[in-house]
N, C-alpha and C positions, 0 to 999 in steps of 0.2 A: 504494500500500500504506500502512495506517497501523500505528503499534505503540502497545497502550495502553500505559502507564506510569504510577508513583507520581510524586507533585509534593509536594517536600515542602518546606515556607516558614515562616522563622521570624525574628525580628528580633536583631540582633546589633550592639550598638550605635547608629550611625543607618544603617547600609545592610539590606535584605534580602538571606537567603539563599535561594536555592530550589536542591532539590536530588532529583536520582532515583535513589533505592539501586539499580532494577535496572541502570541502567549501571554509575554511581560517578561521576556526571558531575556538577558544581556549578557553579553562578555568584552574579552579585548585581548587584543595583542598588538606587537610591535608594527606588523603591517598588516597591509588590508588581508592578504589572503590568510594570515596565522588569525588575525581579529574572525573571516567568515568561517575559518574551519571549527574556532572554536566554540561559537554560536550554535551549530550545526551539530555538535556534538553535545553543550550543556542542553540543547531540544532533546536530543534523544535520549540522553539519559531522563530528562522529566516523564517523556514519553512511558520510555521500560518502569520507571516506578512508578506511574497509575497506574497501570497494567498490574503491576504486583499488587497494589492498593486493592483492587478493584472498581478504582474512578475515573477511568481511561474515558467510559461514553459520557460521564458529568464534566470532564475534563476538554471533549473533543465539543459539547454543547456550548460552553460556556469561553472556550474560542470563538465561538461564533462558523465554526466549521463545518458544514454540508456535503455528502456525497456526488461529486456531479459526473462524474463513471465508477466502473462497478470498483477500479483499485485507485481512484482519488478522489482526495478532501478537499477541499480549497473554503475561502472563507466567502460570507455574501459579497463583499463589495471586493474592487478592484484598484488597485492604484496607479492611477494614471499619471501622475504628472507628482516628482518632487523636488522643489527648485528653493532655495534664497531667495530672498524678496527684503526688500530694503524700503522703508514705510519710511517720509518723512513726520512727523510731529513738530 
């Protein structure tokens, strides 16, 4: 089964963050690919322990995550566009 998800990565300092709002799940590292591996990894260990829990489906509801083929999740909305934006005041 796969679940799509938002990736969202941004520099803080000298470490990257990457992060996916539909779980609330974050991590980081020194560049962007060791920050996305490691994001991709703190998911799936969450994953494997509700699974063990037995709150994998209150888990996969409350992402906000639906079946839309028979081996993928994805969440209702899409992300279309994410950009900086500089607002005067």
């Amino acid at each position: 089964m796969n679940i799509r998800l938002t990736e969202e990565i941004w520099k803080e300092g000298n470490m990257y963050v990457s992060y996916c709002p539909e779980v609330d799940i974050s991590s980081c590292g020194e560049n962007v690919s060791e920050a996305k591996r490691n994001l991709i990894e703190a998911i799936i260990i969450n994953i494997e322990e509700t699974k063990k829990m037995g709150t994998f489906d209150q888990f996969l509801e409350d992402c906000g995550l639906e079946e839309i083929t028979t081996d993928v999740l994805s969440v209702r909305k899409e992300l279309i566009e994410f950009t900086p934006i500089e607002v005067s005041i």
